[in-house]
N, C-alpha and C positions, 0 to 999 in steps of 0.2 A: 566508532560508529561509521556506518556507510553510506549514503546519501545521496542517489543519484537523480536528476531530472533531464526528464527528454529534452532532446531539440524540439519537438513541437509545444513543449509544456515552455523553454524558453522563450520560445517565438509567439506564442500566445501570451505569455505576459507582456511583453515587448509592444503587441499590436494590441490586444484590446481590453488590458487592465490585468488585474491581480489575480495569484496563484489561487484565491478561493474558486473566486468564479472562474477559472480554468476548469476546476476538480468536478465542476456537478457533474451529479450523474456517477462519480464512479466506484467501484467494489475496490477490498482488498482481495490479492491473490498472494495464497503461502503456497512456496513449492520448497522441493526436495532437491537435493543436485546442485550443482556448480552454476555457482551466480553468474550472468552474462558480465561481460566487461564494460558494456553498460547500459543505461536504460533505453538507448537505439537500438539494439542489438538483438536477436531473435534469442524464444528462450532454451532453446538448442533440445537436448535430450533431460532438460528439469521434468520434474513431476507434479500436478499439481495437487495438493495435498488436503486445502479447504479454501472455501469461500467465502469472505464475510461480508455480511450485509447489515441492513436495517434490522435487525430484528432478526435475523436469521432467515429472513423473508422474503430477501431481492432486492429489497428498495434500495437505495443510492445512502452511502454513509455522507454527514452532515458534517462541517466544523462548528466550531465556538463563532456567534456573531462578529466580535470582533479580535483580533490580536492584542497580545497585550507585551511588552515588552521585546518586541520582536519576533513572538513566538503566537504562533495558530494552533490551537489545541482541537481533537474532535470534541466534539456537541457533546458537551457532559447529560445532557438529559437523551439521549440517542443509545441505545441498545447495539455494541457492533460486536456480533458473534457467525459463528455457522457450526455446523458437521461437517466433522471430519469424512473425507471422504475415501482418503486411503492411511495405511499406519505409512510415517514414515519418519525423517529427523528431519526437521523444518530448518532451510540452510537463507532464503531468499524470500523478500515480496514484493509486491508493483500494485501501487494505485493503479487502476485504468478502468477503461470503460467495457461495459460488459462486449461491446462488438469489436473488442483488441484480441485480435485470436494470438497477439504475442511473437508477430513475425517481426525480421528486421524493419523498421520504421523511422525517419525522421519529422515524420508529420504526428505520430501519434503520441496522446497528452499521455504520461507515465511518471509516478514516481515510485523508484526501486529502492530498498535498502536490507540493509543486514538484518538479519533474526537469530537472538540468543536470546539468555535470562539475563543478563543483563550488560549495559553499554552499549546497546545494540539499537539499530532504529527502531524494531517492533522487538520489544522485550517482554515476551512467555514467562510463563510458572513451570514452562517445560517444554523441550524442543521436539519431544519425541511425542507425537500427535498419534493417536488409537483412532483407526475408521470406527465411526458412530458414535463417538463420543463429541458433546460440543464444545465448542471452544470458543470464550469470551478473549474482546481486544478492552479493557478496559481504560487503557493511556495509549494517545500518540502525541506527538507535537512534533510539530515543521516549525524551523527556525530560522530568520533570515539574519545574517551577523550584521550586526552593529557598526556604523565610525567605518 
């Protein structure tokens, strides 16, 4: 599994608390293409593939109120899907906020990780995403290690 967090996603925990309240406000983005080497990093010639939100509706995804054993799960009562918007094999994705047009960045809050069906950070029923078709994220969890 792949895991990466910005420098500015670092440096905001550092300065004004926890990686929740870092994330408000932000979408998942799945793309297509060769993952950046890392979540500073501009998303070069990726694709973006879909967009998940609230509901498939825009709104900002939610976590679990609180962590529980070192792990932050999304809001199991939160809806987080979208449309697909192009076909392609979903390689990559980044928390961020919708105004991250995804350049190289050190200030910008992101967390990137791997996508497969499974051992992956964002694990699918299937990698290979059909434009118009929708697609639910029904598990994530961020985990901070232990000791």
């Amino acid at each position: 599994m792949s895991l990466m967090i910005s420098t500015g996603l670092a440096n905001a925990q550092l300065t004004t608390g926890g990686i929740k309240s870092a994330l408000t406000g932000m979408l998942m983005y799945v793309y297509a293409g060769t993952e950046p080497v890392n979540a500073d990093a501009a998303l070069g010639a990726a694709q973006l593939l879909l967009t998940v939100s609230d509901a498939g509706a825009g709104g900002a995804l939610t976590f679990a109120a609180n962590a529980v054993a070192g792990v932050l799960e999304k809001n199991p009562s939160q809806v987080w899907q979208g449309t697909v918007a192009l076909t392609g094999t979903a390689t990559f994705c980044r928390l961020a906020l919708p105004a991250d047009a995804g350049g190289s960045s050190t200030t910008a809050i992101r967390i990137q990780g791997d996508v497969g069906v499974v051992g992956k950070f964002l694990n699918l029923s299937s990698v290979a995403l059909t434009a118009s078709s929708l697609q639910k994220v029904d598990y994530l969890a961020l985990a901070q290690p232990l000791q």
